[in-house]
N, C-alpha and C positions, 0 to 999 in steps of 0.2 A: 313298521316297514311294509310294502306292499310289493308284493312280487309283479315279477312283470313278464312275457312272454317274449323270444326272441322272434327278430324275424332272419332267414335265410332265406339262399335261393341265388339262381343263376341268371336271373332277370332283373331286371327293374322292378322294384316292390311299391304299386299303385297308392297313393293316399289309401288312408283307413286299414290297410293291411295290420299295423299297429296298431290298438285305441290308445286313446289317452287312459293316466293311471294314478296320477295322484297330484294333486292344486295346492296342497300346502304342506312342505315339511314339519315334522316334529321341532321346535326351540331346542338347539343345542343344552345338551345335560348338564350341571355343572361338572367340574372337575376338582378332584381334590387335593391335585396338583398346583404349585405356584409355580410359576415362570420365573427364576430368578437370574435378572439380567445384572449386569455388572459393565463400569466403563473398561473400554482396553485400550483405546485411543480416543484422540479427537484428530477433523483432518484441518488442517491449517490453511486454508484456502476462502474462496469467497463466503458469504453468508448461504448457507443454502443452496449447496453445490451441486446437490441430485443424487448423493451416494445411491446406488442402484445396482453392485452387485460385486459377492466380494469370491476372489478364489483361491486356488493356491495350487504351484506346481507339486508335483511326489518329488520332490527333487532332495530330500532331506534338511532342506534348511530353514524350514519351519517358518518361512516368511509368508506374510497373509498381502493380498493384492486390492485394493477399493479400487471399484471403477465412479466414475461421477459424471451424471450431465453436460456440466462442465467441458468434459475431453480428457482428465486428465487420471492417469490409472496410480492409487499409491502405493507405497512398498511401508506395512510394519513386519518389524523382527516378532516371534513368536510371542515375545513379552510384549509387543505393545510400540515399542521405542522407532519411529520413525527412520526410514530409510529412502527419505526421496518417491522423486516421481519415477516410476519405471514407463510411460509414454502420457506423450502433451502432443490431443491431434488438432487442438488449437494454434499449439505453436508455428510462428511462419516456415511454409514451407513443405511439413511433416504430411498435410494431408490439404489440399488445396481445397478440394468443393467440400468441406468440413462444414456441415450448419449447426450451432451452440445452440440452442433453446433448454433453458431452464424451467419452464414455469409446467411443461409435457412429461408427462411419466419415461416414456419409450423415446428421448427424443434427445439432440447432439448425441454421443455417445452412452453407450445403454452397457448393454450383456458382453460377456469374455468369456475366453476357454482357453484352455491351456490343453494342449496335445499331449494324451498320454503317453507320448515316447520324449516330450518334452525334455526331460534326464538324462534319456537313452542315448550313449554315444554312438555313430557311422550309422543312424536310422534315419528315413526323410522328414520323420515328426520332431527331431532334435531340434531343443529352443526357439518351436513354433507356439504362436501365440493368436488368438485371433478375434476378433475384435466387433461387433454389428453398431454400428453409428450411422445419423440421418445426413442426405447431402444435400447440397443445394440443387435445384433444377435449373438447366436438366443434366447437371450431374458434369463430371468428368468424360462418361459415357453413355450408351442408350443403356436402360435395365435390359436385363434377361428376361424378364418376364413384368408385363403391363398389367394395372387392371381396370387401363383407361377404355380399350375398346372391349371387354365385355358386354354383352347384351344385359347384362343384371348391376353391372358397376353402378354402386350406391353414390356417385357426383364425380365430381372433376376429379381431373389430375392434383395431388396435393404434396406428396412426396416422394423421393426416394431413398433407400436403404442401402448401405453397400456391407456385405463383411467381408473383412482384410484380416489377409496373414502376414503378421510379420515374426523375425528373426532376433533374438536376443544378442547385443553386442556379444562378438565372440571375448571382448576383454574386460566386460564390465557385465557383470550379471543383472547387476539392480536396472539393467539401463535397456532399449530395446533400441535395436540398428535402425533407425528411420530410413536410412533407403534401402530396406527388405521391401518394403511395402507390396506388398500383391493383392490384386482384388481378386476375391472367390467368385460373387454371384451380386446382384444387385436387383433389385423390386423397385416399380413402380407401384406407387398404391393412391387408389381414389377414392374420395371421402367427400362426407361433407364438412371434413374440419380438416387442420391440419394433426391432430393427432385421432386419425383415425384407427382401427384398429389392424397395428401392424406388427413386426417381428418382434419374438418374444426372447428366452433363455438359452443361449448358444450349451448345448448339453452332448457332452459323451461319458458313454457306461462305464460310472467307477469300475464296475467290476469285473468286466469282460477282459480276459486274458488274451496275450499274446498269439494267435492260432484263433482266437475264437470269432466267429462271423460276424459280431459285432464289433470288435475292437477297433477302435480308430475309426469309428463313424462317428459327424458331428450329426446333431438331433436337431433340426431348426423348426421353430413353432412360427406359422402365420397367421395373423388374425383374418376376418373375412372383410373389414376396411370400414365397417360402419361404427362410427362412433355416438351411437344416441339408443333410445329405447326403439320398442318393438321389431318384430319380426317379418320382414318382407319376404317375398319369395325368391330370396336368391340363389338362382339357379347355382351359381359359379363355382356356390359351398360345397355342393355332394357332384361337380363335372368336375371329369380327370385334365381337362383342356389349359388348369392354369393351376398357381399353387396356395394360392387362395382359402382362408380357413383348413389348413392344413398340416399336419407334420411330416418335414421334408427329412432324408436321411439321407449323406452324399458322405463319401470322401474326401475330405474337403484338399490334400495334397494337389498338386501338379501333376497333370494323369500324361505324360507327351506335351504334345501342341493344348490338350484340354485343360483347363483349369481347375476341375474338380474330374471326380467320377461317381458314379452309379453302383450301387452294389447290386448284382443280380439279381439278389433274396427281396430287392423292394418290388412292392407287391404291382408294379405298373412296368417294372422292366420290361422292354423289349427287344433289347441287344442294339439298337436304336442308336444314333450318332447323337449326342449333346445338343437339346434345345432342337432337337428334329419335331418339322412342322407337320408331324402325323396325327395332331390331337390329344395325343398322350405325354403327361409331365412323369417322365419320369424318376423325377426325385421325391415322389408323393409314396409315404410311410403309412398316412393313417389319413382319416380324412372326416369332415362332418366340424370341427369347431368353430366357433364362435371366436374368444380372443384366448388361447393357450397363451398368457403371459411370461408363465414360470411351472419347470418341471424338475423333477426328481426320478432317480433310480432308486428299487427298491429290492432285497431280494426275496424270492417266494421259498416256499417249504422245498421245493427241489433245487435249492442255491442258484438259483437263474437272475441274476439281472434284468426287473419287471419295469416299464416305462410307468409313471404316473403322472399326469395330468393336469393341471391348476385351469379350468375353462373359467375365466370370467362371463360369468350368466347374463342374461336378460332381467325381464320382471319379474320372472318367477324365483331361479335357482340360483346359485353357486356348488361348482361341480368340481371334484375331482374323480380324473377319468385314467384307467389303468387302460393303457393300449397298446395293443400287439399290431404286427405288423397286417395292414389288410382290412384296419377295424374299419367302420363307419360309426361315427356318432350322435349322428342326424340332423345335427343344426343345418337347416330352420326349418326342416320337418318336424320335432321334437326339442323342444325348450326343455333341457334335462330329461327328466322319465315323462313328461306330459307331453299334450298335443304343442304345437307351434305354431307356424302355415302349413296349412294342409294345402297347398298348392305348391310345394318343393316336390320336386318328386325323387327319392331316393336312389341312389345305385348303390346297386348289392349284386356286383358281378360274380360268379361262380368263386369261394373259398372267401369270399367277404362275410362278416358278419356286422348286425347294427347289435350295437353295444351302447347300454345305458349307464349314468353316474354310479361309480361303490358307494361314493358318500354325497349327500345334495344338505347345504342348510337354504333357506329364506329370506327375504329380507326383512322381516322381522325377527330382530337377534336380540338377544339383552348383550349389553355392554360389556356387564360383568355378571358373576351369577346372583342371582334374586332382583336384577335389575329388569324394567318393567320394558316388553319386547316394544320398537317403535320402528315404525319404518321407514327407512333411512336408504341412503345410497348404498351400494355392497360390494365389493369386488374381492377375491380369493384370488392368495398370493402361498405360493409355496417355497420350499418346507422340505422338511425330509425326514427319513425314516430314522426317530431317537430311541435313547432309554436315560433313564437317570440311574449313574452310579449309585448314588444314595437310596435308590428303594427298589428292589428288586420287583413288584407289583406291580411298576411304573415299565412297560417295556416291548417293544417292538410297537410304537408308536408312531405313525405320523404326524407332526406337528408341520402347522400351517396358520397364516392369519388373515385377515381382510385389512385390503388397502385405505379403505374409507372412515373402518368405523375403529379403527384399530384393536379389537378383538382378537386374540390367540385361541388357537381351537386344536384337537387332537384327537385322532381318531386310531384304534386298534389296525395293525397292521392286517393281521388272519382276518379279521371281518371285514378289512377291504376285498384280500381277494376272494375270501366267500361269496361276499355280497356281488362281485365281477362275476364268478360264475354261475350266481344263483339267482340274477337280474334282481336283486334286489338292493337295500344300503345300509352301511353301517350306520350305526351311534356314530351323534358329533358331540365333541366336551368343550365346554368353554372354559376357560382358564382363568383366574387373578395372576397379576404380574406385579412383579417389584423390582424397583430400578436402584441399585446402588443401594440396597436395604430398604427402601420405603416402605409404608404401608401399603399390603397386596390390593388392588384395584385396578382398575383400567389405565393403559398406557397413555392417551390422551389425557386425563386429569391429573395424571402424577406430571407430566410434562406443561400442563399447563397451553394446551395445542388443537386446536379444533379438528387435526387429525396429523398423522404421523409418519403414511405412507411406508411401512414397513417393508424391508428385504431381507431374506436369510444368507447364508453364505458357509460355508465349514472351509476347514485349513486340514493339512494331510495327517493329521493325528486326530481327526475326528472332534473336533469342537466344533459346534455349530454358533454361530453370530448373528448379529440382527444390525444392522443400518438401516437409518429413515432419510427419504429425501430432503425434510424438513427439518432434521437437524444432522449438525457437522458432528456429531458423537458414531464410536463404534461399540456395540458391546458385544459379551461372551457369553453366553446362556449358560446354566448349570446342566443342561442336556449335552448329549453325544452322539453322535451319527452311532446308528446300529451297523456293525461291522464284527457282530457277534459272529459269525461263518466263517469268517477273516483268521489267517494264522495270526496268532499273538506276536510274533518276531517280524512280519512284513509289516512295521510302522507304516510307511511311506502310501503301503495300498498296490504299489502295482504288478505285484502278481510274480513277483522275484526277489530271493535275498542276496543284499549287497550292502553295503560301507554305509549307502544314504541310507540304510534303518537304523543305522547306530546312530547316524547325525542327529534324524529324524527322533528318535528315542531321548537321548541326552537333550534337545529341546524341548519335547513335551515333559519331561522331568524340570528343566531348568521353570520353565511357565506355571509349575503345579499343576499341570491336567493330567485330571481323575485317568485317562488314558495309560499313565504312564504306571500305577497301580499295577503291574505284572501278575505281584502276587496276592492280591485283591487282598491285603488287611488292612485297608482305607488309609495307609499312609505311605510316604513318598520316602524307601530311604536303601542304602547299598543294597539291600535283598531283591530289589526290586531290577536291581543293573544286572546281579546272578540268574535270577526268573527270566529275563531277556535272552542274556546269555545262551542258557540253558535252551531256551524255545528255536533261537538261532542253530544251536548247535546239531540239533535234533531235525532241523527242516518242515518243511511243509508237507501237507500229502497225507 
């Protein structure tokens, strides 16, 4: 590891203020963990649909959500057992400038979120659901924000993004009301392809309570629009003027006449009217990324709800990046902890800080361990913070993999945020995996796939999943969302006890997740309904 020096300041911080600090990471350690996946479903639909991202409300009924390329969002029961489509934005009608493209990672319908007041009955987040899908141009509408007329815009106009909230049938759960349909916010973006790099993981904080200033903000990641190698100098990355390589943080609700709002606490507020033409984007959280595809909440040693980062790198890195509100990251000033363009020139307005990777791997990875590093295409896709019931040793983990090479990796939680505050980085582990019992190796040769395109996903009792774009399978990982800070009795997660954690309980029991072990003597059985109980009874606090 190599330390690294911050820079602050109430200026503009000139090229070279940073040096460069390190050209090649360390090859991922091996690990002496297996990954052991298992199928839960398959989805029934076309060959190769896109699966890309999977969620689940706290609503206690243990239902898991696929979203797909395709358009189409699916409903399995906690066991696995299919329960329909809950939204088809292909279907006629549902969503008119809808564009299907299959063959683009981020592209027809991508990411979803479910509103943590979702369950909450007489709240405004009640059976919102909300959606980021590509439109056709030019759209239904004009975007809210271009990145056609920038002075740094890397080529033409290629596409637009809308994310919509919609309303769950008030009579059919599994089903979503198609004329809720509300647009939040819509991007233009210019590329020299049409999947450039664009909006990533629609994310809000498991863990943020009711009252807390975070609660009920969606987290939206923007790529900076170029879809190829090297580093230009794009101004666009580190100017507050658009949202561009960014993480946006809005309320995504109906604010009045406005369609979203602004939390104060974002670090560019300026009490400012929506989309006001004063140069300032005020929905900008953090800033400096490259393509932020997929993130994760994590919590730190003082129970806070930590942002973490998945940046898809350059030539050099692959990054995940813990960010607070205010951060700078640097891209394309610094390609991870190294030099970039040193013709970027950074903002580091007063209470900003530029903030380097916790963890950076290379593109030289071995596949599996003792496999010989070669260099290859790379992209880093997250993941979230586990443990394995089965080994105590194994625990507070980040797990995470690459898009390309299909590699699983895993990195200690504490030595992430050590490494955040000590500018330096943690250890990466590489993993073997085994599908359905196979012999532990790499996910691409047990599959038979020149690659896999992996996504993770967890359901409200903390099981974590894996779907690939490349195939129509779902599975279950033997890991678990760490939710060790979590009262034992709040199943569901959202920060109150009620009826859905009994639901929410009796289905992670019905499913045999390690979860449902109350009284941790590795088996599933009445003592474990009384340990619930008992933790119910007794309350949180």
């Amino acid at each position: 590891m190599v330390a690294m020096g911050r820079c602050r300041g109430s200026v503009v911080v000139l090229v070279g203020a940073c040096g460069a600090t390190m050209a090649q990471a360390p090859d991922p350690l091996p690990s002496s963990t297996v990954l052991e996946l298992s199928t839960f479903a398959t989805i029934s639909t076309i060959d190769r649909s896109g699966a890309i991202d999977l969620d689940a409300p706290r609503d206690g009924s243990g239902r898991v959500f696929v979203s797909t390329n395709e358009g189409k969002v699916f409903i399995f029961s906690a066991a696995g057992d299919p329960l329909g489509v809950f939204l088809d934005l292909a279907a006629p009608g549902v969503l008119p400038d809808f564009r299907q493209i299959f063959r683009l990672s981020t592209n027809g319908l991508s990411y979803s979120a479910f509103h943590p007041d979702y369950a909450v009955p007489g709240t405004a987040g009640e059976g919102k659901f909300y959606t980021t899908s590509m439109s056709v141009r030019p759209g239904s509408r004009a975007p809210d924000y271009s990145g056609a007329a920038l002075p740094s815009r890397p080529g033409d106009s290629r596409a637009q993004y809308a994310i919509t909230e919609w309303t769950v049938d008030a009579s059919d759960p599994n089903r979503i009301d198609t004329t809720s349909r509300r647009e939040v916010i819509r991007f233009e973006f210019s590329g020299r392809v049409v999947d450039s790099h664009s909006v990533g993981q629609l994310m809000f904080d498991p863990y943020a309570e009711p009252g807390d200033a975070n609660y009920g903000l969606l987290h939206i990641p923007l790529g900076d629009m170029n879809n190829g190698s090297g580093n230009p100098g794009w101004q666009h990355v580190q100017d507050r003027d658009n949202p561009f390589g960014k993480i946006l943080r809005i309320d995504p609700l109906q604010n009045g006449t406005d369609r979203y709002s602004v939390p104060a606490s974002n670090f560019y507020a300026d009490g400012g009217p929506l989309l006001d033409d004063d140069g300032n984007t005020e929905e900008i959280f953090a800033w400096g990324m490259r393509n932020p595809q997929n993130m994760c909440f994590a919590r730190d040693a003082l129970g806070n709800g930590r942002l973490l980062v998945f940046d898809i790198g350059d030539e050099k890195f692959e990054e995940i990046n813990i960010v607070d509100n205010g951060d700078n990251h640097g891209w394309t000033r610094y390609d991870g902890p190294d030099d970039g363009n040193l013709g970027t020139v950074l903002r580091l307005p007063s209470g900003s800080t530029l903030e380097f990777p916790a963890a950076v791997y290379d593109h030289e990875i071995p596949n599996t361990p003792g496999a010989t590093p070669t260099a290859e295409n790379t992209a880093i896709v997250g993941g979230f913070p586990v443990i394995d019931p089965s080994d105590p040793g194994f625990g507070e983990q980040v797990l995470f993999s690459d898009l390309a090479r299909g590699a699983f990796f895993h990195a200690d939680l504490g030595e992430l945020f050590a490494a955040d505050a000590g500018d330096t980085q943690a250890d990466v582990f590489v993993m073997n995996v085994s599908v359905d019992g196979s012999t532990p190796g790499g996910i691409n040769d047990i599959l038979g796939l020149d690659r896999v395109d992996p996504r993770f996903g967890s359901d409200e009792s903390g099981r974590v999943f894996v779907v690939s774009r490349q195939v129509d399978t779902v599975w279950v990982a033997d890991l678990v969302i760490d939710e060790a800070e979590l009262c034992v009795a709040n199943c569901d997660g959202d920060g109150s006890l009620t009826l859905f954690d009994f639901l929410c309980f009796q289905n992670a029991f019905d499913a045999g997740d390690p979860r449902a072990d109350c009284d941790g003597d590795g088996s599933l059985t009445l003592f474990d309904f009384l340990c619930f109980q008992n933790a119910f009874d007794a309350g949180c606090g």
